[in-house]
N, C-alpha and C positions, 0 to 999 in steps of 0.2 A: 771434759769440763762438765761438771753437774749443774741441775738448776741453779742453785744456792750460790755456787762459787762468784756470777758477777754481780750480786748483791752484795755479798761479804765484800770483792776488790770495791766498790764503788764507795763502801761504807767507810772502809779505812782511807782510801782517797780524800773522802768527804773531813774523815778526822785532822787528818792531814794540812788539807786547808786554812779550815776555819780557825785556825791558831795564826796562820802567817794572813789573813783577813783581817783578825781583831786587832794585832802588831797593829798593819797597816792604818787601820780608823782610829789606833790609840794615839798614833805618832801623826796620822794628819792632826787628830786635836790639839796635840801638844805642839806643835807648829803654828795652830794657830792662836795659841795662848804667846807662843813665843812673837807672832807678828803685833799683836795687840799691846803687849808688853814695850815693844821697841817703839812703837806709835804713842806711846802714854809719856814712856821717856822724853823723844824730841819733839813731841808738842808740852810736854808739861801737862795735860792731862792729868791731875791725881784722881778724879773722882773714874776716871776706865782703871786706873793701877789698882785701887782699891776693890773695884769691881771682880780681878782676878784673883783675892784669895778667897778662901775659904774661911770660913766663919772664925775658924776656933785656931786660924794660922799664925805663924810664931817669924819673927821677924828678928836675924841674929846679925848687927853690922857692927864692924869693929869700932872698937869706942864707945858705944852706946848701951843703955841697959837691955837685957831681948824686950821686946815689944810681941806681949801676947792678944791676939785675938782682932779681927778685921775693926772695933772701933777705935783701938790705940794706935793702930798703923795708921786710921786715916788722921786723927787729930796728928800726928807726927808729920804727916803730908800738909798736911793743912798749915801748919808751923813753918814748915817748908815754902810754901805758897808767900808767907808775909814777908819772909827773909830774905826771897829771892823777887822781889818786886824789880822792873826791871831787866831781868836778866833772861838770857835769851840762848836758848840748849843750839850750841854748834853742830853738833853730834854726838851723837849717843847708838854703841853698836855694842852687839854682845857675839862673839865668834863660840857656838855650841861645840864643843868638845867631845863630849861622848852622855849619849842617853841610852838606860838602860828604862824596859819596860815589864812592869813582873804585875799585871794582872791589872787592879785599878790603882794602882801606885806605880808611880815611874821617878827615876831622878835622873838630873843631866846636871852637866857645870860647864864652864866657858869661861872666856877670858873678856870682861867688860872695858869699856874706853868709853867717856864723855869728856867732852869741852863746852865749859860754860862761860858763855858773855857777860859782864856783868858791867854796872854805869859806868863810868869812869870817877872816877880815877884808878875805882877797880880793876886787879887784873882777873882776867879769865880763870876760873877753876877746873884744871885737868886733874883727870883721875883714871887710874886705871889698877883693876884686879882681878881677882877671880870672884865665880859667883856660883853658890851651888843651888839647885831647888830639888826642892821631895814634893812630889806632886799628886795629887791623887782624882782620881775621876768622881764623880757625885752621880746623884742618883737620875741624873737628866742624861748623864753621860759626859758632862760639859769636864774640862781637866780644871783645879784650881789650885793654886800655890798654899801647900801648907807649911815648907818651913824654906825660907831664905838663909842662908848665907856668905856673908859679901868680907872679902879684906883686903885691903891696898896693897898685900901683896907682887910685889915684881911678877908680872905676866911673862 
């Protein structure tokens, strides 16, 4: 073995690595976009929901017109907030599916379930679909939702 040779093994070692490193620090953030996200749900929280996208993110829910850009999604929240006076999230759980991670963009989808309480005589409003996100990292490193898509689709 020559000088050189456990410099070069240690180097590609090293290359080796630092790819399933960065995976792992891409997909703890993205986990914890995804715990903040569930916590926004069943407290009803909009102003943390609004807090995870990204400025210029696009918001695709069946029925609705897309919804561009973080100040249309919160006034939509917010709209949300009057209508649902009262009412009180039973549970709200998103089961993640499959995340793929390609550098500072990532996408997953899952299959969503809420049940909501509502006054009476109100019945409760169940829903259940799939949900996709394209997600991209920023320049802090933080992950933020740039494009949703949600359909009541049979799970």
């Amino acid at each position: 073995m020559t000088a050189s040779q456990p410099l070069f093994l240690a180097l590609i070692g090293a290359a080796l690595i630092v790819p399933a490193v960065s995976q792992s620090r891409a997909r703890q953030g993205i986990e914890k976009l995804n715990r903040k996200e569930g916590l926004a749900c069943r407290s009803m929280d909009h102003a943390l929901s609004v807090s995870l996208w990204a400025r210029d993110g696009v918001d695709l829910i069946q029925g609705l017109k897309p919804m561009v850009g973080r100040p249309v999604i919160a006034k939509w929240l917010a709209g949300l907030q009057s209508q649902m006076r009262g009412a009180r999230v039973q549970s709200c759980a998103i089961a993640w599916r499959s995340l793929k991670i390609q550098g500072r963009w990532a996408y997953e989808w899952g299959i969503t379930r809420q049940k909501i309480a509502l006054p009476a005589p109100r019945q409760p409003i169940v829903s259940r679909g799939k949900m996709l996100l394209i997600l991209r990292q920023n320049r802090k490193g933080v992950w933020k939702i740039e494009l949703e898509s949600w359909n009541s689709s049979p799970a």
